[in-house]
C-alpha positions as CSV (number, residue, x, y, z in Angstrom):
1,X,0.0,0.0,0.0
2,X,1.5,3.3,-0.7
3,X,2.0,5.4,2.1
4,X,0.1,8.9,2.0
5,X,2.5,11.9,2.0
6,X,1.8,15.5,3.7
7,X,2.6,17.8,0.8
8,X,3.0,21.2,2.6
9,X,6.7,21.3,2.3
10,X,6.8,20.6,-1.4
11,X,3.8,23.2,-2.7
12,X,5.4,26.2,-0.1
13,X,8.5,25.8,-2.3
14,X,7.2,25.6,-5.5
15,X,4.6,28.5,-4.6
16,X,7.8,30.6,-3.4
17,X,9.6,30.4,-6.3
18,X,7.4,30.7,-8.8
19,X,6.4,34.0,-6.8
20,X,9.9,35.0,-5.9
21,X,10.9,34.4,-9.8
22,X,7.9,35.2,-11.1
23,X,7.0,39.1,-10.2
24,X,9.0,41.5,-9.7
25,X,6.6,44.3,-7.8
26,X,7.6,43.1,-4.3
27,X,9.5,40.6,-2.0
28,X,8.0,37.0,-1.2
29,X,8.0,35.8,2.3
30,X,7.2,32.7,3.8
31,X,8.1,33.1,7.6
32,X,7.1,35.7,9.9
33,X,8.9,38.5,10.3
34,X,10.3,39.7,13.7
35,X,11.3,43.3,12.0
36,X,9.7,45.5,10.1
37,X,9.9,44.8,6.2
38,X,9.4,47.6,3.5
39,X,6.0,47.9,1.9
40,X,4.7,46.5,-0.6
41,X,5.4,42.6,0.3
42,X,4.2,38.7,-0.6
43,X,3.6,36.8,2.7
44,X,3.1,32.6,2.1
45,X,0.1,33.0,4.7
46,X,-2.2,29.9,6.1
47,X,-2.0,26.8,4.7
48,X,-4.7,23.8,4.6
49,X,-5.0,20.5,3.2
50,X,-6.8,17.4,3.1
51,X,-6.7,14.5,0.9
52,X,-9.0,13.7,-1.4
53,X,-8.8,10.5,-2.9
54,X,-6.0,7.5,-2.4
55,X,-5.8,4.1,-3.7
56,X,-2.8,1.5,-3.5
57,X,-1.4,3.5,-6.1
58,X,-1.5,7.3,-5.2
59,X,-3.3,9.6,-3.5
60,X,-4.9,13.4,-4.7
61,X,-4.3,16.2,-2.6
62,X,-7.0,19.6,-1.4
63,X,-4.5,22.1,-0.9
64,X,-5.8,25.9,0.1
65,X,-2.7,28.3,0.4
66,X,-3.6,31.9,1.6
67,X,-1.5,34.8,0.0
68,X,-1.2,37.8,2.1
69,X,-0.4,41.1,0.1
70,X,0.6,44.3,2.4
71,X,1.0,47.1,1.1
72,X,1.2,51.0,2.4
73,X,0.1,52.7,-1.2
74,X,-2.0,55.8,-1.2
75,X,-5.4,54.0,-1.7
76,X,-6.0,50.2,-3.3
77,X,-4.6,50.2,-6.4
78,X,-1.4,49.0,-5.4
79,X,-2.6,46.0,-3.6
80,X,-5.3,45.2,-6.3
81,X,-2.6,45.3,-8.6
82,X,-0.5,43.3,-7.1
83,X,-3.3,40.8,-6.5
84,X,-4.1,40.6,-10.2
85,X,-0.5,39.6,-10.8
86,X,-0.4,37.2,-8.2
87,X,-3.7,35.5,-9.3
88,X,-2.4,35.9,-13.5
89,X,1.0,34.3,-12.6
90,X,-0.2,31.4,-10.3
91,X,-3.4,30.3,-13.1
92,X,-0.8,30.2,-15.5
93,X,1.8,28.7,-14.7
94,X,2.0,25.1,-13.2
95,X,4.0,24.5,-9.7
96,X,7.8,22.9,-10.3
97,X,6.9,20.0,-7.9
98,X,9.2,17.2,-7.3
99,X,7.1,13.4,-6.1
100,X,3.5,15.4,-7.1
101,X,2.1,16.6,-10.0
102,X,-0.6,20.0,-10.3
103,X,-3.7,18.2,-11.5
104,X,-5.9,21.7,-11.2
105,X,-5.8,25.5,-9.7
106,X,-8.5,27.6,-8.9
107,X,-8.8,31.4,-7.3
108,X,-10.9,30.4,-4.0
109,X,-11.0,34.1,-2.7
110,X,-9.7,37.5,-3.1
111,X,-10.0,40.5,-1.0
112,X,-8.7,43.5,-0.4
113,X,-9.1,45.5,3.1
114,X,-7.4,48.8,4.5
115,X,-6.2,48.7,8.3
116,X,-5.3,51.4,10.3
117,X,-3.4,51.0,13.6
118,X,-3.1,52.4,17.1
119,X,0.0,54.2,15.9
120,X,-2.0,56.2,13.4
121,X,0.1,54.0,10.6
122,X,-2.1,52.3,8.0
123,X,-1.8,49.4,5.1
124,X,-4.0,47.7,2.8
125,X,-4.2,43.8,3.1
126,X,-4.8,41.8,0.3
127,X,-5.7,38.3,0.6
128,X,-5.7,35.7,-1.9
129,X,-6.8,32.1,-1.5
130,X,-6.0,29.5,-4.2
131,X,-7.0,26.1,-4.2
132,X,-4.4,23.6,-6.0
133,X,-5.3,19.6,-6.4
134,X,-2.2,18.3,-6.0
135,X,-1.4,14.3,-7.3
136,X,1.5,12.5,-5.7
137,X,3.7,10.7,-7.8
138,X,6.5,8.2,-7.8
């Protein structure tokens, strides 16, 4: 029977650098950050999965990644751009996975929300949530 891989480690890197490689509006993070980090940025936010379907041969993957977009631009159009790029790039272009294959992508969710903080500082959050179905492989 084939054993049933968790395949977090393996999307977060291909999702990384086909962000990292693949824009060049901002910088793509995918830990948190203890300092602060110049605006406009990519964060790799939460991650779920669950699978789908497994046989003695392979098993299908459900994996939601969030995309957090932050950005300190005079109004949305920065982070609404940058969301559109995000959501182009990531429909067109299939995750370099090693052991899995990308059977399927769809945009979930998008949103995009200001915030303003106690410090009288402010930033727009985008949030993007992209579904991927995700076979593993030999």
């Amino acid at each position: 029977m084939k054993q049933n891989r968790i395949p977090f480690n393996e999307v977060q890197k291909a999702l990384y650098e086909v962000l990292s490689k693949g824009q060049n509006t901002c910088e793509v993070y995918d830990s948190i950050a203890v300092e602060d980090l110049p605006l406009p940025y990519i964060w790799l936010g939460a991650f779920h999965g669950n699978p789908t379907f497994h046989n003695k041969n392979h098993a299908i993957h459900m994996i939601s990644q969030q995309i957090d977009i932050w950005s300190d631009g005079k109004g949305k159009k920065e982070v609404n751009t940058i969301l559109d790029e995000v959501s182009t790039l990531l429909t067109n272009y299939a995750l370099p996975l090693n052991n899995y294959r990308q059977l399927d992508v769809n945009i979930a969710s998008y949103q995009a929300i200001g915030e303003r903080y106690e410090d009288k500082t402010s930033a727009y959050h985008g949030i993007l949530v992209v579904e991927y179905t995700i076979e593993e492989i030999d």
